[in-house]
Wavefront OBJ file of the C-alpha trace (Angstrom):
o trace
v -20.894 -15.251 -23.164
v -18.342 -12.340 -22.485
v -20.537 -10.631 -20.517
v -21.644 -13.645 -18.279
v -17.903 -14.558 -17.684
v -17.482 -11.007 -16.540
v -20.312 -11.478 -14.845
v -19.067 -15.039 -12.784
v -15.629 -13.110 -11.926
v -17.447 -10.131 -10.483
v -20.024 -11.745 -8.922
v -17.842 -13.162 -5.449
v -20.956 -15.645 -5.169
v -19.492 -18.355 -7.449
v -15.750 -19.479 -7.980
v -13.842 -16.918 -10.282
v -12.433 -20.368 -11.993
v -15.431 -21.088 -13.322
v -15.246 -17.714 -15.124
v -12.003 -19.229 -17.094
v -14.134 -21.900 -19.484
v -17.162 -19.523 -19.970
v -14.750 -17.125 -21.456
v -12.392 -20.260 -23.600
v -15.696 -21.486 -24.956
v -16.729 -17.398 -26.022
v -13.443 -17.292 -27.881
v -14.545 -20.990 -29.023
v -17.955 -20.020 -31.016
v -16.154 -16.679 -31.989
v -13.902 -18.459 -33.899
v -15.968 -21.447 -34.562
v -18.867 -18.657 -36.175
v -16.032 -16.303 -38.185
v -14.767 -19.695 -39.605
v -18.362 -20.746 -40.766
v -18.158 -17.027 -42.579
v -15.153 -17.153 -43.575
v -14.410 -20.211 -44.432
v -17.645 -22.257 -45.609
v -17.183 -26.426 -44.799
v -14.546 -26.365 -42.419
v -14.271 -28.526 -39.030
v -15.973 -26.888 -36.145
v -14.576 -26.574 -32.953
v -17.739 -25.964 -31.374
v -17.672 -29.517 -29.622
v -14.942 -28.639 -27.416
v -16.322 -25.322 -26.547
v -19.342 -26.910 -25.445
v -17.242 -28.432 -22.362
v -16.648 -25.115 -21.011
v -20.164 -24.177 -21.998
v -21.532 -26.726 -19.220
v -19.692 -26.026 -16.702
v -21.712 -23.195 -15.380
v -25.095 -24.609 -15.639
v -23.525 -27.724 -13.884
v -22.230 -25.902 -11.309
v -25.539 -24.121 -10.371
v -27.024 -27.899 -10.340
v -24.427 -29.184 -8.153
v -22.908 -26.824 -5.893
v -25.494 -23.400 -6.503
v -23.989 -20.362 -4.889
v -22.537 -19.182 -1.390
v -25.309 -18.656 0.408
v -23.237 -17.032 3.426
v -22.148 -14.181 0.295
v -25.662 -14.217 -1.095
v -27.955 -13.566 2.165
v -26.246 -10.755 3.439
v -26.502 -8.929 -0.394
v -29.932 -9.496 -0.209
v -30.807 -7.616 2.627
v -29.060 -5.033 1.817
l 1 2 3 4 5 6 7 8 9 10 11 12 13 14 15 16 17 18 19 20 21 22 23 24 25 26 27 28 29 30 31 32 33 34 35 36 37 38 39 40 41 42 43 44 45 46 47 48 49 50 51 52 53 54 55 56 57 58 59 60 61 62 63 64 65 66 67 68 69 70 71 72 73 74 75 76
């Protein structure tokens, strides 16, 4: 989910805020998956990280992406 965060802030066709949860919720299942290794029947936190997890997928649904960035790229 690095990568796609990177990805979002990069892009200039979607909001660079929207990069900010994508990369909580990495750092989220990072910890959530070294505390499953670490520490076997612990709480998760992956509930929480699932919030920032959405956000991308619901902003494709609801918004999608500048089309007046996106055209022009697509030309070219």
């Amino acid at each position: 989910m690095i990568p796609l965060a990177t990805l979002i802030f990069t892009s200039g066709f979607l909001p660079k805020w929207l990069s900010v949860p994508m990369l909580i919720a990495s750092a989220g299942y990072l910890l959530d998956s070294s505390a499953h290794i670490l520490l076997p029947g612990r709480a998760t936190i992956s509930q929480f990280t699932a919030v920032g997890d959405l956000a991308f997928p619901l902003w494709l649904l609801v918004k999608g992406v500048d089309l007046s960035r996106w055209q022009p790229g697509a030309v070219a």
